[in-house]
ROKELO-655459 format. One record per residue (C-alpha): x, y, z; residue in one letter. Coordinates in steps of 0.2 Angstrom, whole numbers, padded with zeros to 4 digits, always signed. Last residue first. Layout:
BEGIN
XYZA ...
***
This chain:
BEGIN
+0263-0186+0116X +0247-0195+0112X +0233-0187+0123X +0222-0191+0108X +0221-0170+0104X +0241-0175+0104X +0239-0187+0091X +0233-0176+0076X +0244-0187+0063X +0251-0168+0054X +0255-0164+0071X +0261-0146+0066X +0264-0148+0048X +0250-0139+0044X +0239-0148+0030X +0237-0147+0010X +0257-0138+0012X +0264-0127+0001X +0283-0120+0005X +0286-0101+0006X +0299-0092-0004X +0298-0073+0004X +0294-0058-0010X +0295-0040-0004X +0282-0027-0009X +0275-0026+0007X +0274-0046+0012X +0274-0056-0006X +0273-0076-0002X +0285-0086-0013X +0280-0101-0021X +0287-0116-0035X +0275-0125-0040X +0273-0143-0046X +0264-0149-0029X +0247-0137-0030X +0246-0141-0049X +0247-0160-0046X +0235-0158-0032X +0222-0151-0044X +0215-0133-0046X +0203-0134-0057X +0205-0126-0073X +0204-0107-0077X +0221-0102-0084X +0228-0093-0068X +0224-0111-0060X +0218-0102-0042X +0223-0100-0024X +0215-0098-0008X +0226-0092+0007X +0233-0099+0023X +0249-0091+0032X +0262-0097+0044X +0277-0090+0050X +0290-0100+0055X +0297-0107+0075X +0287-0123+0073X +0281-0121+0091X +0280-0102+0091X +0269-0103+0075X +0267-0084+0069X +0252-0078+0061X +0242-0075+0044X +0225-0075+0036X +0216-0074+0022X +0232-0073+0010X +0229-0069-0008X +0230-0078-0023X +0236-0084-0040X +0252-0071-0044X +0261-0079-0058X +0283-0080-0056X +0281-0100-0053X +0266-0097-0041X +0264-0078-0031X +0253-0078-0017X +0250-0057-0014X +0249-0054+0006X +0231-0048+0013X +0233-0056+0029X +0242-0053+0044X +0263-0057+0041X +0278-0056+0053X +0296-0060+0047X +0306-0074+0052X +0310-0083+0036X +0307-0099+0034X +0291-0095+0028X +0276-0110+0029X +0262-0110+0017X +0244-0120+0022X +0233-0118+0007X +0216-0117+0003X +0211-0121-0014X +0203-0115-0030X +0190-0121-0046X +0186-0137-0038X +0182-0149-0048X +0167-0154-0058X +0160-0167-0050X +0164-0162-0030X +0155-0143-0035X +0140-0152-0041X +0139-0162-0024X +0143-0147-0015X +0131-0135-0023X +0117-0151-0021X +0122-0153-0001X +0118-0134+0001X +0107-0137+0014X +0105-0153+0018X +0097-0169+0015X +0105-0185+0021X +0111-0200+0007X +0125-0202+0018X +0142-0202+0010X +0141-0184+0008X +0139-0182+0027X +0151-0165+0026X +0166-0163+0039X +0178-0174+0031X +0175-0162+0015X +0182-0149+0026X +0198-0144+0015X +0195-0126+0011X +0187-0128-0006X +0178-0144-0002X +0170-0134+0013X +0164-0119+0002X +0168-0102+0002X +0159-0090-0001X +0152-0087+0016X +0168-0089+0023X +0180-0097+0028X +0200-0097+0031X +0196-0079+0039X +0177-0079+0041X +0177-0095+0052X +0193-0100+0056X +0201-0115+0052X +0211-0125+0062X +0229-0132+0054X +0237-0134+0068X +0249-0119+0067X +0235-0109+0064X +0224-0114+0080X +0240-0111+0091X +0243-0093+0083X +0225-0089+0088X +0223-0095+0103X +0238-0086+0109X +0232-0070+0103X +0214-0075+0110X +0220-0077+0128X +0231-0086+0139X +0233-0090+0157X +0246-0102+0164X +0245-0119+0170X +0263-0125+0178X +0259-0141+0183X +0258-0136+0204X +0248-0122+0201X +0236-0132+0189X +0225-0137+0204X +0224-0118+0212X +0220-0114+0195X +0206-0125+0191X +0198-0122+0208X +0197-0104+0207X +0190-0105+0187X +0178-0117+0195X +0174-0105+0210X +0172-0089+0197X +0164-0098+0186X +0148-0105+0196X +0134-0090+0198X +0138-0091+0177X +0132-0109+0173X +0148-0119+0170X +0154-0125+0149X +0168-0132+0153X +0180-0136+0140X +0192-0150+0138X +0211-0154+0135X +0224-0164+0125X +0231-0151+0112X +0225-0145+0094X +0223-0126+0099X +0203-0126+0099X +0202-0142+0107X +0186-0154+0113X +0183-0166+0128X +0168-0157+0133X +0164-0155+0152X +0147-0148+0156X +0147-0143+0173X +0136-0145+0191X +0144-0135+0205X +0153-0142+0219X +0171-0136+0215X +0167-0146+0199X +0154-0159+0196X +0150-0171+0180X +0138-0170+0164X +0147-0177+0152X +0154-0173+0133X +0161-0183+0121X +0173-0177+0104X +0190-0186+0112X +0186-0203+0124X +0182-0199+0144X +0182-0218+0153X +0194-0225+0139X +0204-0210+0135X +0208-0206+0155X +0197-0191+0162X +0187-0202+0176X +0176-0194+0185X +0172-0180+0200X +0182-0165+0192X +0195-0155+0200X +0208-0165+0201X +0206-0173+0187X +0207-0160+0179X +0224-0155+0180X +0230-0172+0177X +0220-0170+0161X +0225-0153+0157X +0243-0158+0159X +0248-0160+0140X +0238-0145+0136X +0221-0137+0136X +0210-0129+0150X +0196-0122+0142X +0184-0110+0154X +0163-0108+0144X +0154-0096+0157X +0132-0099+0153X +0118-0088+0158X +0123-0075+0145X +0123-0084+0130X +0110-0095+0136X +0099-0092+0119X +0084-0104+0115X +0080-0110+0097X +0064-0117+0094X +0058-0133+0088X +0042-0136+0075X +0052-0134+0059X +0042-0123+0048X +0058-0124+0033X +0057-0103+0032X +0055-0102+0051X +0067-0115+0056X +0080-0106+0041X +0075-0088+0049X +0082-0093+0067X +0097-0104+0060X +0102-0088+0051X +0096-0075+0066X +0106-0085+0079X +0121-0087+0066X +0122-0068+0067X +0120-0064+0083X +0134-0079+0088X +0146-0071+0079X +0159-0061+0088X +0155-0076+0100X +0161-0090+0093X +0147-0104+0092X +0143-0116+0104X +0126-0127+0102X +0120-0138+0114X +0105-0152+0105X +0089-0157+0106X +0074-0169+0105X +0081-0183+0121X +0095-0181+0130X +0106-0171+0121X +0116-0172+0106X +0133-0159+0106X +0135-0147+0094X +0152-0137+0090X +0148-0122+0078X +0152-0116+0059X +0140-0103+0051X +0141-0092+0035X +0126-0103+0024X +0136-0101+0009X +0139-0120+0008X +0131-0129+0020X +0136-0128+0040X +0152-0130+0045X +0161-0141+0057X +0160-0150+0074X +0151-0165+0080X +0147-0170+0100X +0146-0187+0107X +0137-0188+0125X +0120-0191+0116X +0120-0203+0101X +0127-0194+0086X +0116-0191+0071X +0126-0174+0068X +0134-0177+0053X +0142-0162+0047X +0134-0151+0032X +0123-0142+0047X +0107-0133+0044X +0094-0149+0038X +0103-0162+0047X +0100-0149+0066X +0083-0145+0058X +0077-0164+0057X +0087-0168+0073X +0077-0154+0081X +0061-0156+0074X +0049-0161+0089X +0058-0148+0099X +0076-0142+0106X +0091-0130+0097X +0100-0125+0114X +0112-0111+0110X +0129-0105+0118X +0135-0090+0109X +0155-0089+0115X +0159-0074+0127X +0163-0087+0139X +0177-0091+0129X +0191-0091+0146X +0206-0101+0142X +0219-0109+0154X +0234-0114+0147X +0245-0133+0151X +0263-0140+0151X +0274-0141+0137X +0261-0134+0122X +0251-0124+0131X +0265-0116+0140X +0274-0112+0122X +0257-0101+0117X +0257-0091+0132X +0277-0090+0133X +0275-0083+0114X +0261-0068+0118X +0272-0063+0131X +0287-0062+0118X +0277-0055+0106X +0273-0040+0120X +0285-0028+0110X +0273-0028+0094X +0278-0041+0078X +0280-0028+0062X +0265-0022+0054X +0264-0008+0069X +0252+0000+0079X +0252-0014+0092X +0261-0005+0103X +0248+0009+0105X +0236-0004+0113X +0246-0006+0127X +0249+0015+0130X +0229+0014+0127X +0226+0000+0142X +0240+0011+0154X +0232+0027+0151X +0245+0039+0158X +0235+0053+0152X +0215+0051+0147X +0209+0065+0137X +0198+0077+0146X +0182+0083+0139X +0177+0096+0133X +0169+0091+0116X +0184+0082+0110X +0197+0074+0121X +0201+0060+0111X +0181+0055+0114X +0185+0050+0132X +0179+0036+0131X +0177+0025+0150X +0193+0017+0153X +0197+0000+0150X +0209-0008+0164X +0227-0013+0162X +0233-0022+0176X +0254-0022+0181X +0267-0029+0172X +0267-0045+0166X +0254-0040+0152X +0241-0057+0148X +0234-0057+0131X +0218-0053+0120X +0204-0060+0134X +0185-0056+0129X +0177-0040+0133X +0159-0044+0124X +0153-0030+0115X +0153-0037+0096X +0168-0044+0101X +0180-0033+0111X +0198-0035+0117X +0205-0036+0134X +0222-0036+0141X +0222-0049+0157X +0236-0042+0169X +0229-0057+0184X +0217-0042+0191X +0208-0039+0176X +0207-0060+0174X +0195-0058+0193X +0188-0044+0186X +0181-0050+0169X +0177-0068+0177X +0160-0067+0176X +0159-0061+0159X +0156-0045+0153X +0144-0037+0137X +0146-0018+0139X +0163-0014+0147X +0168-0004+0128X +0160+0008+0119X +0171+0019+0112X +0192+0011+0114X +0191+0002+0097X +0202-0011+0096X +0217-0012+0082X +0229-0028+0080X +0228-0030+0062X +0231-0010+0061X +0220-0001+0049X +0230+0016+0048X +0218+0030+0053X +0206+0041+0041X +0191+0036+0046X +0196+0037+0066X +0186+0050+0071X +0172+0044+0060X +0171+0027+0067X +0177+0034+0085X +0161+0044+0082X +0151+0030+0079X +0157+0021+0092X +0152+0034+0107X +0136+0038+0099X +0130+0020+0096X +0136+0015+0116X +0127+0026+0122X +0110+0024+0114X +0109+0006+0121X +0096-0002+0110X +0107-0007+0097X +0120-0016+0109X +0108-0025+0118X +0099-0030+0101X +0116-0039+0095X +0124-0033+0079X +0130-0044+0064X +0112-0045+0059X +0112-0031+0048X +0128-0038+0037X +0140-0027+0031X +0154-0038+0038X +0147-0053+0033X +0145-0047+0014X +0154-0063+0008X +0153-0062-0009X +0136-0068-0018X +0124-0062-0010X +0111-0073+0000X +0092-0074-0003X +0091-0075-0020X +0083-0062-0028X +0082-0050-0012X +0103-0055-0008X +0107-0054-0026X +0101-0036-0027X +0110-0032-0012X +0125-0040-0020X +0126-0028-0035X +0120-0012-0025X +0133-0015-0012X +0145-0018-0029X +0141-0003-0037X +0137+0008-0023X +0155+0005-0013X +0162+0022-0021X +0147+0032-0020X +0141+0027-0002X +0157+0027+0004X +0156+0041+0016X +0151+0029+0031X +0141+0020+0021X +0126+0017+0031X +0111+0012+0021X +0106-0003+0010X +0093-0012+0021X +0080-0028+0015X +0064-0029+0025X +0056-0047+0020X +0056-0054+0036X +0056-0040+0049X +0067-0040+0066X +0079-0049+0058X +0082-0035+0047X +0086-0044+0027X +0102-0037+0020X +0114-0020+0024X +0120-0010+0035X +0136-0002+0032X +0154-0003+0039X +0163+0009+0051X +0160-0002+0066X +0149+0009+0074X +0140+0015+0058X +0140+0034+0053X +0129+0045+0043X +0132+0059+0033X +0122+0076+0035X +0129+0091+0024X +0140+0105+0023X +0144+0109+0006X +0155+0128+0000X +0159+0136-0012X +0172+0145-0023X +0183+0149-0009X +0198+0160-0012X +0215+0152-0016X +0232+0162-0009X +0234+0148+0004X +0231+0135-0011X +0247+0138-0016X +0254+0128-0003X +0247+0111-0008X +0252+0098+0007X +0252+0112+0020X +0237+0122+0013X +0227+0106+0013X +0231+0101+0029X +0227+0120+0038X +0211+0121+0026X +0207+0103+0036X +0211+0111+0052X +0198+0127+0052X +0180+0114+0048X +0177+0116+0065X +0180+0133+0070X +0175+0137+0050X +0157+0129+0055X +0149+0130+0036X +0132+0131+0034X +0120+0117+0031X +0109+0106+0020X +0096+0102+0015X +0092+0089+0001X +0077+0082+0014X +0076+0092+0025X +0057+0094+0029X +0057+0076+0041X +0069+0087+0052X +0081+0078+0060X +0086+0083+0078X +0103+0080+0089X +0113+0081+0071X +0132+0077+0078X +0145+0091+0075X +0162+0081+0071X +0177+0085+0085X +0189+0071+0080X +0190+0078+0062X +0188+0070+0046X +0191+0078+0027X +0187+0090+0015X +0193+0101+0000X +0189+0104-0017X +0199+0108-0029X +0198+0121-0046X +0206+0118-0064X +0190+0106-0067X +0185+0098-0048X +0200+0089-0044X +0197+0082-0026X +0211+0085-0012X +0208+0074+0004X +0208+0078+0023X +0214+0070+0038X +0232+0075+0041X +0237+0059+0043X +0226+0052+0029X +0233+0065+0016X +0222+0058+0001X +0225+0069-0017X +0215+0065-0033X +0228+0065-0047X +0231+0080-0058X +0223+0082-0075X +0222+0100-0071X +0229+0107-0057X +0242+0118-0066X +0231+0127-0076X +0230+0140-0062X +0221+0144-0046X +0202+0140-0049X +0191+0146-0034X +0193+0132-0019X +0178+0120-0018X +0174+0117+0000X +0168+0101+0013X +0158+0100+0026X +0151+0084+0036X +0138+0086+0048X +0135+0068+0059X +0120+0060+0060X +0120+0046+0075X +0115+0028+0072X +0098+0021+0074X +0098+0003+0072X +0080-0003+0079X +0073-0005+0060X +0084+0010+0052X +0096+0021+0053X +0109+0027+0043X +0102+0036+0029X +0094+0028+0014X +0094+0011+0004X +0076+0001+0011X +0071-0011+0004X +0053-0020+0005X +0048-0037+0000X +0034-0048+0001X +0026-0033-0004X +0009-0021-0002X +0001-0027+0014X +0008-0019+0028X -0003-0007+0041X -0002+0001+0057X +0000-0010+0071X +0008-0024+0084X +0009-0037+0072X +0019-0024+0057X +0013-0014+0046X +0024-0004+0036X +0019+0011+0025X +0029+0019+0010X +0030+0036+0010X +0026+0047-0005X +0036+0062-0010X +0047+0062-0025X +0045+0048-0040X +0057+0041-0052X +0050+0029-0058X +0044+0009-0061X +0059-0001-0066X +0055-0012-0080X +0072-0015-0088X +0072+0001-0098X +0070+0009-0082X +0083+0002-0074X +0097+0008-0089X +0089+0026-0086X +0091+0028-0068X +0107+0020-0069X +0112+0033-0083X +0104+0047-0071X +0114+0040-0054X +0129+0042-0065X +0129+0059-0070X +0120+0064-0054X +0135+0060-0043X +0148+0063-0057X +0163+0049-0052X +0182+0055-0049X +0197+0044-0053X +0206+0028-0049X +0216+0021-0064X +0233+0026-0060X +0237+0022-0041X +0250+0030-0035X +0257+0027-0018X +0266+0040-0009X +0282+0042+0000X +0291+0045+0019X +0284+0063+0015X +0285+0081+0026X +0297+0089+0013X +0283+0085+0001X +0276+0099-0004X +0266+0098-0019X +0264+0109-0034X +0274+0099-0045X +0262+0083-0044X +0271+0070-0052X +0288+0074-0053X +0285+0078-0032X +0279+0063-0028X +0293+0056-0040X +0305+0065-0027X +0294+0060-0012X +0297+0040-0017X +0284+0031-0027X +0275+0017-0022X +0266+0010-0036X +0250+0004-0042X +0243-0007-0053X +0226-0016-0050X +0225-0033-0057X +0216-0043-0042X +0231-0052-0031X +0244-0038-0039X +0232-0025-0028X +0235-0033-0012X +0254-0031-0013X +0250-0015-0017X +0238-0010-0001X +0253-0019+0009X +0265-0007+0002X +0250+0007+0007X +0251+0002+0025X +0270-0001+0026X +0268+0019+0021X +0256+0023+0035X +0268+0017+0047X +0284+0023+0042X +0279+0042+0044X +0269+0054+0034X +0261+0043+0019X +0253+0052+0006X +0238+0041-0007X +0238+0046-0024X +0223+0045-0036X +0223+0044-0054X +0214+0056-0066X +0202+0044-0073X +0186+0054-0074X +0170+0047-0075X +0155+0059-0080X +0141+0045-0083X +0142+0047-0101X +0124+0041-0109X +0122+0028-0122X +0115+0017-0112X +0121+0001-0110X +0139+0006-0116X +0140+0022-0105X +0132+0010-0090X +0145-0003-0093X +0160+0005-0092X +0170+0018-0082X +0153+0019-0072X +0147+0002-0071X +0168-0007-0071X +0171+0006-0056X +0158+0000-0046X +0162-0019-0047X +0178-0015-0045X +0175-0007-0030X +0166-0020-0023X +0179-0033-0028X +0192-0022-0017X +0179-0021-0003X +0179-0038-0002X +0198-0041-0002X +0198-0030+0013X +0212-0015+0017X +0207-0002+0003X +0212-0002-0016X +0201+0004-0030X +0198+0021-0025X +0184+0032-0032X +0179+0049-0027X +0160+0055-0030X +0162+0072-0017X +0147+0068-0012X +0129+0079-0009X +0111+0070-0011X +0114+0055-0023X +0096+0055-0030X +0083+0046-0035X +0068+0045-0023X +0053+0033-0025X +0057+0019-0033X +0047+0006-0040X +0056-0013-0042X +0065-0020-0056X +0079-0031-0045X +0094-0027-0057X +0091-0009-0059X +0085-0004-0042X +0100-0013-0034X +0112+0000-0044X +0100+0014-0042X +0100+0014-0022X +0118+0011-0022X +0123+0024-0033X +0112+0037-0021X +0095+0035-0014X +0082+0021-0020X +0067+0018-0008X +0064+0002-0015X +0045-0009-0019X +0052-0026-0021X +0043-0038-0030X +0031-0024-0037X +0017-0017-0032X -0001-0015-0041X -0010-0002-0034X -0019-0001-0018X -0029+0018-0015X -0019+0029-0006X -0019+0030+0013X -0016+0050+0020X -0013+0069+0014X +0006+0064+0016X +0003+0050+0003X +0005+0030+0009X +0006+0016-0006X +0000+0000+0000X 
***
């Protein structure tokens, strides 16, 4: 039903998906879903396109984007979109920022996108009116260049329309009814690409400004866009003239929006806007004698974890969202569009859009107004920062804690954060490092923290190389290997999956065989493209225990949660997240640990790997699961949260005497990667498949099971698989993260997904996807004729392939065979 202001309009026939189409991105999904819009326009940007940032995806994205405009849309339509390809150039200050952009590079040879790093006097060759005193370097990137907002959004208008698309119109409001009121009867589908808020996520409006600088001389033109991300601000070529803009730590938040201001927009603060002109005349002194042409000061909208919203609302079957770009709207538009589309059509996209999915965030996180405004404005504050592998946002944090937060506080425990959760990152020797309350980096009067003992941590891990505390992080890792480590994952999802239907759901969701008698448990993936991985374990009668990892338990509630619905499985699906504390003790002495603490026998006959019992600890009734994370002897114990504190206590005072230490994530995770675990959303993904990354063991194809995605995989099985994940190994000490190029007898064929050091090994290891660069599958001949090297920074390092880590390639010690 079609809402006017004046009141209910009459019904008219509605298509698929009705859209309220704002911007690139707005147009792009409206052209490849054929639904009515309502509102065409890409309000106020500045249209800049980069093709490399720090994510693979986002790299596609952009492609994606920059194929329509440079492309496909002037072809299609016969209209110019108003692409310019004048280059773009990205400074670098100190060391830091240039490691970034030599990692960017390396990226870039994994996808076809040339760039180089030039030194300040080819900076300087290349754009004469720069100064570049100041400089460690640049990189130059050839093919980026500027977008025309409304150019563009008029050849997508055009190129929907002649598939069907019904519009542009200006002023109605579509209505929404949901149980509890109004009305809803027009569409099984409804999307909606504006803003930053919607459905329960209402993120903060903040003003952005930016100016266009009178024409100066001849000498700007055909120059390359301009990025100074340490000094916050950008240079776009506008003709012979530049505009001017960037990020501050002091951004003006929007308290009230107006329904009447739509295209509004505002005037400039100077106070405000003061140090970006400061940047700008710094990087491009002539532009101190430069008047203003104009200037735009207009609403932008901010997510907390600086990446959009987008897909189905959990709250709302059949309400799609395209919003929150963060001031990507223009350059992500093409590809968000692309996959949104997908995602209506389909039901899933077709790159793994995890990150910008809408059901990444928990409701207690949402709902909290605080804890919005304070990430949000990190997001923006830090927009233009170095994307350090180690990096945790200092906004919002002490929202989700476990019961032993204090207790581990007290022992030098340095937190991270997880969708909310404070979850332990490492142990410091010296001294406790509690999270502070934000302090907005002093903006808005108030006082920035000194002597801040949790930041001064944190600021050691601003670096590509390994921080000062690899050391630490190394002892963690060696204890669990000689003797034992304590883990705390109570920030794990813990789920129980019960009713009539629960062994029909629980083969339906998982590819794994999970038709285990009760007291075994099964771990792996679910189907293909499903984006979920969990540990179950068979109860008692119609139900199952479900752990999944924490930072993405909201989203694997709301997948499992919509495929019950969709399949009309009479179960339900019960959250204990909260109610439950999950401790791992893992290592050679874990059982003799253990046994001290627990009432039963722990040996291999009495307590066999992959079971679980119900058993006592310190008096209080746990669940003890013989399962690793790390690849050593040991077991979790899953113990309701009035009970942590006294288990933790008692496991510790057992483990004194076996030299137990505590550990964290960091350890976790170079332990997991030197056994050859995968991790979900780094080795796998929703694009991914479990043939791809090595899991076939982990799918029931030899049943004759239904499942989702059992038909992808068996199609997939038959015609070979088209890449495969790799273990490489570099001899060579040298710290790597991700995003490395894989180079294959001189070709380039990959990427790395993910990266760490191996302190039992003593190497670097790395796991990436690679291809047959001329299209075939990618057989275990090809894998084992190649020659590799892994490319960190520009730098090539021979690596060595491996189809499994070399760590305990005969998984004995999870057996307790040492």
């Amino acid at each position: 039903k079609v809402r006017t202001e004046t009141g209910p309009g009459v019904h008219q026939p509605v298509p698929r998906a009705p859209l309220r189409a704002e911007g690139q991105a707005g147009c792009q999904t409206m052209g490849l879903t054929c639904p009515i819009t309502l509102t065409l326009t890409p309000s106020h940007t500045t249209g800049l396109l980069w093709q490399l940032r720090p994510s693979d995806v986002e790299v596609e994205l952009l492609a994606h984007t920059r194929r329509v405009v440079s492309h496909d849309l002037e072809e299609e339509t016969g209209l110019h979109t108003g692409w310019i390809q004048n280059g773009g150039l990205f400074i670098a200050s100190n060391r830091q920022r240039l490691d970034e952009y030599k990692r960017l590079m390396s990226l870039g040879k994994a996808y076809g996108v040339e760039s180089h790093v030039l030194s300040p006097a080819e900076t300087k060759a290349l754009y004469p009116l720069m100064n570049v005193d100041d400089l460690y370097g640049t990189l130059y990137v050839p093919q980026d260049g500027t977008m025309d907002p409304a150019g563009t959004c008029t050849a997508l208008s055009r190129a929907a329309a002649a598939r069907g698309a019904q519009g542009p119109g200006i002023g109605p409001h579509i209505g929404l009814c949901t149980q509890e009121g109004i009305y809803f009867d027009f569409s099984p589908c409804l999307v909606l690409q504006r803003g930053g808020g919607a459905m329960g996520h209402r993120g903060p409006v903040t003003v952005q400004p930016w100016l266009t600088l009178r024409p100066v001389c001849s000498a700007f033109q055909n120059m390359p866009n301009v990025r100074d991300h340490d000094a916050s601000v950008y240079l776009r070529l506008q003709g012979d003239a530049l505009s001017v803009g960037g990020y501050e730590t002091n951004p003006i938040f929007w308290e009230e929006v107006s329904d009447k201001f739509a295209f509004g927009l505002f005037d400039l603060d100077w106070d405000v806007f003061s140090p970006h002109i400061e940047g700008a005349v710094n990087r491009v002194p002539v532009l101190e004698k430069t008047g203003v042409k104009s200037t735009v000061c207009g609403p932008e909208s901010f997510t907390p974890d600086h990446k959009p919203l987008m897909g189905e609302a959990p709250e709302l079957r059949g309400f799609y969202l395209g919003c929150g770009f963060n001031s990507a709207g223009m350059m992500l538009g093409g590809g968000c569009g692309q996959e949104l589309a997908h995602w209506i059509v389909h039901g899933r996209p077709e790159k793994d859009m995890y990150s910008y999915d809408i059901r990444r965030f928990h409701p207690l996180l949402t709902d909290h107004r605080r804890w919005v405004r304070e990430r949000s404005h990190e997001s923006y504050a830090k927009n233009y920062s170095v994307v350090f592998p180690h990096d945790e946002p200092l906004a919002g944090r002490n929202m989700r804690t476990d019961p032993l937060h204090e207790e581990l506080l007290a022992r030098g425990c340095v937190f991270q954060e997880r969708q909310g959760w404070e979850r332990p990152g490492w142990f410091t020797p010296q001294g406790t490092a509690p999270v502070l309350q934000y302090d907005y980096y002093g903006a808005y009067g108030n006082q920035a923290h000194r002597d801040y003992a949790y930041g001064r941590l944190l600021g050691d891990e601003y670096t590509f190389d390994f921080p000062p505390h690899h050391d630490v992080i190394k002892k963690e890792c060696l204890a669990c290997r000689g003797a034992a480590a304590v883990f705390n994952m109570s920030y794990f999802g813990k789920f129980y999956l019960v009713g009539l239907d629960a062994k029909k759901a629980a083969d339906w969701l998982f590819s794994a065989d999970v038709s285990r008698p009760p007291g075994m448990t099964s771990k792996g993936p679910a189907g293909p493209r499903a984006g979920l991985t969990v540990s179950g374990a068979p109860l008692a009668g119609d139900g199952y225990y479900l752990a999944v990892g924490g930072a993405v338990a909201q989203h694997n509630w709301a997948h499992i949660s919509a495929v019950l619905q969709d399949e009309k499985f009479r179960c339900q699906l019960i959250d204990s997240s909260e109610d439950l504390g999950m401790i791992s003790v893992q290592g050679p002495a874990s059982r003799a640990i253990l046994q001290e603490v627990l009432d039963a026998d722990l040996s291999n006959e009495a307590f066999p790997f992959s079971t679980h019992k119900l058993l006592r600890a310190a008096g209080h009734l746990v669940r003890a699961m013989r399962l690793s994370f790390v690849g050593e002897l040991g077991w979790e114990l899953h113990v309701p949260r009035p009970a942590c504190v006294p288990v933790y206590q008692a496991v510790m005072t057992a483990g004194a005497k076996h030299g137990l230490v505590n550990a964290g994530y960091r350890a976790i995770d170079s332990l997991s990667i030197e056994k050859g675990y995968r991790h979900w959303h780094a080795d796998l993904r929703p694009d991914d498949s479990p043939l791809e990354a090595g899991l076939a063991f982990t799918c029931k194809l030899k049943s004759d099971v239904p499942f989702l995605g059992r038909e992808a995989l068996e199609k997939q099985r038959a015609e070979g698989l088209r890449r495969r994940l790799l273990c490489f190994t570099v001899d060579e000490k040298v710290p790597m993260f991700g995003l490395e190029a894989i180079w294959r007898n001189g070709q380039v064929v990959g990427h790395i997904r993910r990266a760490d050091f191996g302190f039992t090994i003593d190497k670097t290891l790395a796991y990436g996807y690679i291809r047959d660069p001329s299209g075939g599958p990618v057989s275990l001949d090809f894998v084992k004729s190649g020659d590799y090297a892994l490319e960190r920074m520009g730098v090539t390092y021979p690596a060595q392939a491996h189809l499994k880590s070399p760590f305990d390639p005969d998984n004995k010690r999870v057996k307790g065979i040492y």
